[in-house]
N, C-alpha and C positions, 0 to 999 in steps of 0.2 A: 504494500500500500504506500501512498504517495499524500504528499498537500494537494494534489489534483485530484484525488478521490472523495478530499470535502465538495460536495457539491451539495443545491439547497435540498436536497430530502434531509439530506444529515441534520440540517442547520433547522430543520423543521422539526424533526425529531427532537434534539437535545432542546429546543424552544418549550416545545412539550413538556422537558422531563424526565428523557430516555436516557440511565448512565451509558450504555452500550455507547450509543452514539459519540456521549462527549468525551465516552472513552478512545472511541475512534478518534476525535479532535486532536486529545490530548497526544495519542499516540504516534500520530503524523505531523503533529508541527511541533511538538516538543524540541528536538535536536533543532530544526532551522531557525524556532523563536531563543533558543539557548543561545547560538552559536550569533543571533545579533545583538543580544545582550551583550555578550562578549565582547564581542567589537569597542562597545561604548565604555562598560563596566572595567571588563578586563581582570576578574576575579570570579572563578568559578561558581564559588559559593552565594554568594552575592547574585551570580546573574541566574541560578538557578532559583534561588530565593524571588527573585524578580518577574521569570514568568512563571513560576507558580503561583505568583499573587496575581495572574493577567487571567489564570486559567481559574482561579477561584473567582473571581469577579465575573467572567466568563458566564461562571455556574450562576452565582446568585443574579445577576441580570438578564440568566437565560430566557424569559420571556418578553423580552426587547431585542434578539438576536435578530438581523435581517442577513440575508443572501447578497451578495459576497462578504464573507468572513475577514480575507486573507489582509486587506489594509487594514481592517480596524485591529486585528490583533498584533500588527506590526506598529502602528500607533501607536496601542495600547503598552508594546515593550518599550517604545522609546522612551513616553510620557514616565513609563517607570523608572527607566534610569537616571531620565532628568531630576527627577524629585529626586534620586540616590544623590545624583552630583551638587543638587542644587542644596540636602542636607548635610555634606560635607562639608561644603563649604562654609555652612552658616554654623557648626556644630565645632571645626575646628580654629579655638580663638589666636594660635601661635602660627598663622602658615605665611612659609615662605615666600617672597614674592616671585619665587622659581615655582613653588606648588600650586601659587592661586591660579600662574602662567597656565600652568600643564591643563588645572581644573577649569578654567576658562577654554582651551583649546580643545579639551574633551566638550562641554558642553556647548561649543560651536560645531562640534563633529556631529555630534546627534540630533543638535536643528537643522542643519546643511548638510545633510551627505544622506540620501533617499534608498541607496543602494549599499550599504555596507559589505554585505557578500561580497561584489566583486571584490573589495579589497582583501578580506581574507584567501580569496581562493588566486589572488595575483601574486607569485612566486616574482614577478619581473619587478614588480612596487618593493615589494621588501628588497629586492637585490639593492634595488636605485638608491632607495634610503642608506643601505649600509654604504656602498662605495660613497655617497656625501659625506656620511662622518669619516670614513678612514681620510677623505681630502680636508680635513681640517689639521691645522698647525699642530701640531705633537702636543705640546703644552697643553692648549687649549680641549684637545679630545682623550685625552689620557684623562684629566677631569671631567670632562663631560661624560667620558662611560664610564667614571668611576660613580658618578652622582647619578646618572640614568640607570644602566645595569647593573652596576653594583648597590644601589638604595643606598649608599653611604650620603651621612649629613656632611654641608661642607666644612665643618669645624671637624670632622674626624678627616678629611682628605688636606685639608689645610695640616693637621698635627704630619701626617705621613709625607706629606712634601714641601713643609719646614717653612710656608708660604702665608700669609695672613687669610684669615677669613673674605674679607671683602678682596682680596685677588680671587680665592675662589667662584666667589659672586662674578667677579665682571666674567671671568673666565666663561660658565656657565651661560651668561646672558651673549655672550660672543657668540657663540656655538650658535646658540639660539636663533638667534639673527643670520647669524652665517646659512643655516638650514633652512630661514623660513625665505629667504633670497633665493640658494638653490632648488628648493623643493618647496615652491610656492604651488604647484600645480598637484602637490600633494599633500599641504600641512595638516589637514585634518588625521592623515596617516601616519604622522610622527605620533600622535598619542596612541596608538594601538602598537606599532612597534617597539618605543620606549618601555612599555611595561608587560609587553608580552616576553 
């Protein structure tokens, strides 16, 4: 079975009342509503937490379901993870103006980018994005992946390379800038790389 085998009997059925059905629902778009969470979220548990509260809401709204399904439940992931990003940011009082970056550039991703899949399934996008940082100045990208894939804070990359916090800062905001120049045709896909 496939998301093309939701068609309106299903969506009439589960409208009704029918678990079968919404079991069918559940079972055919569960991995592709996961896997656009992901995109945005970027944390497994979280984004499975997030369409499971699409597919409960699903349920309890079931008798307001109309035919086609397949936007509103895509919708419905987005809107979730916005509220995720958008409680993050309101929840955490010390963020960096490198983290608010990233969390702003995530919740421009999931306003603006309609199609997330292609990005996950483009092996040539992810290539493009890494050959941009390895062209970045040594200095510069040595901390930049040590702050992006390594999760190191920049006062513990500042201790290891014997350099002040605010060089780590510019450093980081260089990179930044540097990438959103070169890969202006793909920034919204710097935040799924960074943290995947």
């Amino acid at each position: 079975m496939s998301i093309k085998s939701i068609d309106e009997h299903v969506i009439r059925k589960i409208s009704k009342g029918e678990e079968k059905a919404f079991s069918l629902l559940y079972d055919n778009y569960y991995t592709y509503l996961n896997t656009i969470a992901l995109c945005y979220i970027l944390d497994k548990d979280i984004a499975n937490e997030i369409v499971n509260d699409v597919f409960m809401n699903v349920w309890y709204k079931r008798s307001t379901l109309s035919y086609p399904i397949h936007a509103y439940l895509i919708q419905s992931v987005k809107n979730g993870c916005l509220n995720y990003i958008r409680s993050q940011q309101t929840n955490e009082r010390m963020l960096t103006a490198h983290k608010k970056q990233l969390l702003d550039l995530q919740e421009n991703f999931i306003l603006n980018n309609p199609t997330p899949l292609q990005f996950v399934e483009s092996r040539e996008v992810e290539k493009e994005v890494r050959e941009a940082i390895t062209k970045l100045p040594e200095k510069c990208r040595n901390i930049f992946e040590q702050y992006i894939f390594s999760g190191k804070m920049p006062e513990e990359i500042a201790r290891e390379h014997l350099i002040t916090v605010s060089t780590v800062r510019v450093q980081i905001k260089n990179a930044l800038d540097k990438l959103k120049v070169s890969l202006s045709h793909l920034i919204s896909f710097l935040i799924v790389l960074f943290f995947n």
